[in-house]
C-alpha positions in Angstrom: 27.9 -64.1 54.5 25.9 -67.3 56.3 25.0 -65.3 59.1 23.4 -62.9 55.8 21.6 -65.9 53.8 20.0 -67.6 57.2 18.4 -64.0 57.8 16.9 -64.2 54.2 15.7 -67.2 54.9 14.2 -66.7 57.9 12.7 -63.3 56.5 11.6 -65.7 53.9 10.1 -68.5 56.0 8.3 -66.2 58.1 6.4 -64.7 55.3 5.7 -67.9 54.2 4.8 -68.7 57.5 2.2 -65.9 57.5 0.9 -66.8 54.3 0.1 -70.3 55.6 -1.7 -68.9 58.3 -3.7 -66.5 56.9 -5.0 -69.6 54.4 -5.5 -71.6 57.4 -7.8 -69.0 58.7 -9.8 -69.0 55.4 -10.3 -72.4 55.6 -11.4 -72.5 59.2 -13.8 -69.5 58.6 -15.1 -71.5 54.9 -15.3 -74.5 57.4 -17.7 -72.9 60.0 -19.9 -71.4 57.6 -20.8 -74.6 55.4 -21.4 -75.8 58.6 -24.2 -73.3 59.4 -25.2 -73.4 55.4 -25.8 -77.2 55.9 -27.6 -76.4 59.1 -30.0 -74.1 57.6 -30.4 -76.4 54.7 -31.5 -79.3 57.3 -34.1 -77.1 59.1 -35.6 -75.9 55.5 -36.0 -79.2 54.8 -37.9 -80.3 57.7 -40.1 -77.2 58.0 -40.9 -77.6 54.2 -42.4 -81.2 54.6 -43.7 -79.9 58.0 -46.4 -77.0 55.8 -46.6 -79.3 53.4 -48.1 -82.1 55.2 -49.9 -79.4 57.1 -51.6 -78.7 53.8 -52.5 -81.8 53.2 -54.1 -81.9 56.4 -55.8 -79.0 56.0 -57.1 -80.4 52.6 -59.1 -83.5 54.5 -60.8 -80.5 56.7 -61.5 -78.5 53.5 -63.6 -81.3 52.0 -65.9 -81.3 54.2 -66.4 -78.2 54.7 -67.3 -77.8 50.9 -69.7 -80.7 51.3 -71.8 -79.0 54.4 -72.0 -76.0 52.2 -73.0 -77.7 49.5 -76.3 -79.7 51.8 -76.5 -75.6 52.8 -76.8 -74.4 49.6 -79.1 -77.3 47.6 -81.5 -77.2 50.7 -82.5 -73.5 50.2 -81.5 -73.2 46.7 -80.9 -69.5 45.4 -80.5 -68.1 48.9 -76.8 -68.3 49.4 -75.8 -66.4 46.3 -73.7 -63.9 47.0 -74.0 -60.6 45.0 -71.1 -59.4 43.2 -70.3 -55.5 42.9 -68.1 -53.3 42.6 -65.4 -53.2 45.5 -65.3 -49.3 46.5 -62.9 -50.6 49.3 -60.3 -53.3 49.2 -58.8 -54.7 52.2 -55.3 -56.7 50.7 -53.5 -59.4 52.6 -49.7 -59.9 51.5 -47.6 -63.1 52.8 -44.2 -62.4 52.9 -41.3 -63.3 55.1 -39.5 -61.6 58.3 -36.4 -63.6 57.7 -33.9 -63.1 54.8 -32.1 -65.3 52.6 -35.0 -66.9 50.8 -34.0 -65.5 47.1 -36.6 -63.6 45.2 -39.4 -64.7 47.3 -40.8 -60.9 48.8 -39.7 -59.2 45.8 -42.1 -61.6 43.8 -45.2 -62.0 46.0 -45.2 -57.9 46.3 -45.0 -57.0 42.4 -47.8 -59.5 41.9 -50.2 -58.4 44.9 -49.0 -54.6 43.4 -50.2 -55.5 40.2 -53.5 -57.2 41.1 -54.4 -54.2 43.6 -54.3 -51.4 41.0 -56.4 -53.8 38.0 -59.1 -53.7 41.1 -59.2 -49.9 40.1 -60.1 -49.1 43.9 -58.6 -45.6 44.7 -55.5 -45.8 47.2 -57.0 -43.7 49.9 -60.1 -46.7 49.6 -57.2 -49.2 50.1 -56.2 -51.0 53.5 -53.3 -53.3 53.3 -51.8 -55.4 56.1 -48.6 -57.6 55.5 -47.3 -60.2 57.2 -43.4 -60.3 57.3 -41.2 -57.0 57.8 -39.1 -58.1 55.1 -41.8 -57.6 52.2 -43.3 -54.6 53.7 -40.0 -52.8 53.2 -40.4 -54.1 49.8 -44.0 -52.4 49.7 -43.0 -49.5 50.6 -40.0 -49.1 48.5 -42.8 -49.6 45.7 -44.4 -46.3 47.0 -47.5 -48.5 48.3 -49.2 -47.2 51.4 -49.1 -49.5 54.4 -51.6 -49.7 57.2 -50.4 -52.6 59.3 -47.8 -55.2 59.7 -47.7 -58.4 61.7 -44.8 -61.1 62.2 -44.7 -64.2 59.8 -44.9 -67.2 62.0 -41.8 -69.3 62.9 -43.1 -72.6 63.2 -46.3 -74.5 62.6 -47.9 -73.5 66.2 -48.0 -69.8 65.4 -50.1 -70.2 62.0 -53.3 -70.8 63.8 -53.0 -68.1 66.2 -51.8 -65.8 63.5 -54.6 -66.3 61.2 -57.4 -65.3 64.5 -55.4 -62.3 64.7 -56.3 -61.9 60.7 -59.8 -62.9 61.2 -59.8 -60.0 63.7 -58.5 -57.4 61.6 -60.9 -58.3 58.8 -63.8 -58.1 61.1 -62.5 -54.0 61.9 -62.4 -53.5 58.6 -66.1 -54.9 57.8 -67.3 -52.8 60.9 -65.2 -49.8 60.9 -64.5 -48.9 57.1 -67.3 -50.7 55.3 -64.9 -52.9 53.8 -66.5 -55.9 52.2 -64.0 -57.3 49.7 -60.5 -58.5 50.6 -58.0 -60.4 48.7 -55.3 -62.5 49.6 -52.1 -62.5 48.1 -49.4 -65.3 49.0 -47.0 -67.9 47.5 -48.1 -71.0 46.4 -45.4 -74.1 46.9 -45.5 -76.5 43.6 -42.5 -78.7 44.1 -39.2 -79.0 44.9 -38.3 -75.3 45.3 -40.3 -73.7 42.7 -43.3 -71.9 43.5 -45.8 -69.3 42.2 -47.8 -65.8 43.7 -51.6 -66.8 43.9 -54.1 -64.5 44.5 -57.8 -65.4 46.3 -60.6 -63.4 46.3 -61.2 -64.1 49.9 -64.8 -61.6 50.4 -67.3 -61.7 49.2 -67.7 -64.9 48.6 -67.7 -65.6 44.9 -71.5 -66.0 43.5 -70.2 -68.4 40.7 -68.2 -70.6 43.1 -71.3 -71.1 45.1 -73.2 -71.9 42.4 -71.0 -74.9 41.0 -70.7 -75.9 44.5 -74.9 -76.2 43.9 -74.3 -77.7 40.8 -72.4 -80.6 41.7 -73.6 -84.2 42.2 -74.0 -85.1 45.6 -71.9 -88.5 46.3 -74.4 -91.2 47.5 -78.2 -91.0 46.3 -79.2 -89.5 50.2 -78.6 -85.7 50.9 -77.4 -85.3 54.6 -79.7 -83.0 56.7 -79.8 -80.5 59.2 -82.3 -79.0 61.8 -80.3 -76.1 63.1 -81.2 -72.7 61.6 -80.5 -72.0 58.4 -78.9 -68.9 58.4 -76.7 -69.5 61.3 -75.3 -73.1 59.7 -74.7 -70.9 56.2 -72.9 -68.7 58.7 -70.7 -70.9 60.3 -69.6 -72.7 57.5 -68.6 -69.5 55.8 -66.5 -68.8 58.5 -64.8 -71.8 58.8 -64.2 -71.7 54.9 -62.2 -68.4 55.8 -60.5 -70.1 58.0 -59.1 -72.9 56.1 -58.6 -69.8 53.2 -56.2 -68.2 55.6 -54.4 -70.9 57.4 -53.8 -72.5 53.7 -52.4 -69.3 52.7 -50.2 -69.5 55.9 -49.0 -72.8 55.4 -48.2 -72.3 51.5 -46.4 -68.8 52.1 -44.4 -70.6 54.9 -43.4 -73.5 52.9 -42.6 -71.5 49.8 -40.1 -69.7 52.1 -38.3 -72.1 53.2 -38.3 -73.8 49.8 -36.6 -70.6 48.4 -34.2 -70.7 51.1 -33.0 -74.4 50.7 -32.3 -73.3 47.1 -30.2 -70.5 48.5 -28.5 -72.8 50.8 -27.8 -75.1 48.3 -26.0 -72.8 46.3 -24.4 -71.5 49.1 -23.1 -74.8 50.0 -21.8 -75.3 46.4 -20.0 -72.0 46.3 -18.1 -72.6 49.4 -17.4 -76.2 48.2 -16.0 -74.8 45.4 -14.1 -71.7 47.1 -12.7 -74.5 50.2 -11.2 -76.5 47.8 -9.2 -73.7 45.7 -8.2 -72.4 49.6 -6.9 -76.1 50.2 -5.3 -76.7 47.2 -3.8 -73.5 47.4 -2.8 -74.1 51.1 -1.2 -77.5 49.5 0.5 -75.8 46.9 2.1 -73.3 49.1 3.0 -75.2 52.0 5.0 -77.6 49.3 6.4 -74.5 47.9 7.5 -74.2 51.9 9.2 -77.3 52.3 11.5 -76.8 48.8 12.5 -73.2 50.1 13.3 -74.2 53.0 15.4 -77.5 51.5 17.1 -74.8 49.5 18.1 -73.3 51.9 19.4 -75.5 53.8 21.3 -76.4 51.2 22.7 -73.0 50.1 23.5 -73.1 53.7 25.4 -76.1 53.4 27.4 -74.8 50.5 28.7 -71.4 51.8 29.9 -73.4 54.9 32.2 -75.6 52.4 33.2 -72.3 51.0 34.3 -70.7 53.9 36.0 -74.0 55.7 37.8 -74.4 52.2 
């Protein structure tokens, strides 16, 4: 009859036994992963405030670019204008992401740049579109968009400059080899925190009525700058280096509306497995306590059959 009960018991204790283990497991493996949650979080963080002070930067650079153009444009008044028509080709740019985990960011930027590319009304065999991340190109095409090329999103802040040449490149094929004279950008615009919003820029031609508010405006001090290099080639330049600034800008604001989307993500990932570690550990409590009073029972019940039997 003892030799019966301390079999139950240990039948008993090593279920229980198991049961403890397998919670300890959960624990360990809820452990590990908020520690790569709260590692990802950290290097969101820092590559957010990293675009965003490249931005900023960019923004200094910008300026004056804008006032060259303007001396350019109020020293041969009328000749910079750009004519507007309608686009019987459209070369699109779309900024999404290669990596995941960045909530609804791809999904977003490619309805909008869908959208905004059929209003255009250019037919889709006149359309040549070039994405930059795999992960919203998949998106395109499950849309039933036609792609013609996709590059890799940079990682860090040393791949955007090299990665908008590469752009500049393909823009340049498009002008000489399809006739393509307008392209758009499409890309998401960080506004704070984690929120952030698709933009879209009309990136070519350059638009007539910008250029002439740019001729518009005031000049700051009562002396216009001059120049004595040739005309054309300064206009030239300038425009160039305003596509420049266009593209890296839309670089650095896709990039940091990423990883703003996935600190968000990683926050709430954080708080669910908060939440879940702490049901695992009060559960492991709970039945580790439940443990120690079966096993006091039984050593008591123990204790009681052995009176019995020496009675």
């Amino acid at each position: 009859m003892i030799a019966q009960g301390i079999a139950l018991g240990d039948d008993a204790g090593r279920r229980t036994m198991e049961t403890l283990e397998g919670l300890k497991r959960k624990i360990h493996s809820a452990q590990e992963l908020q520690g790569v949650v709260r590692t990802m979080k950290a290097l969101a963080a820092v590559s957010i405030r990293q675009f965003e002070k490249a931005v900023e930067s960019l923004a200094h650079y910008n300026r004056t670019i804008l006032l060259a153009l303007r001396v350019a444009i109020k020293r041969r008044s009328g000749q910079a204008a750009a004519q507007d028509s309608a686009a019987e080709g459209l070369g699109a740019l779309i900024f999404g992401s290669d990596q995941g985990m960045c909530g609804q960011l791809n999904e977003q930027i490619v309805a909008h740049a869908a959208r905004e590319i059929d209003a255009t009304g250019v037919a889709a065999d006149r359309r040549t579109i070039l994405v930059v991340g795999e992960r919203a190109a998949a998106r395109l095409e499950a849309a039933g968009e036609r792609i013609d090329e996709v590059l890799p999103a940079p990682s860090a802040l040393a791949g955007v400059t090299p990665s908008v040449q590469e752009v500049l490149l393909r823009i340049l094929d498009w002008r000489a080899a399809q006739g393509i004279d307008h392209v758009m950008l499409f890309y998401s615009e960080l506004l704070g925190g984690a929120s952030y919003e698709p933009r879209t820029l009309r990136l070519l031609p350059v638009d007539r009525a910008w250029l002439d508010k740019l001729q518009r405006e005031p000049w700051p001090t009562h002396v216009l700058p001059t120049f004595s290099m040739d005309w054309d080639a300064l206009f030239s330049a300038l425009i160039r280096q305003y596509l420049f600034v266009s593209l890296y800008r839309a670089f650095a604001e896709s990039l940091a509306s990423e990883n703003a989307s996935r600190l968000a993500a990683m926050q709430n990932a954080e708080r669910n497995i908060d939440e879940r570690l702490g049901q695992l550990q009060a559960q492991f409590h709970q039945q580790r306590q439940m443990t120690i009073t079966e096993e006091l029972l039984d050593i008591v019940s123990g204790f009681e059959a052995l009176k019995e039997d020496t009675r």
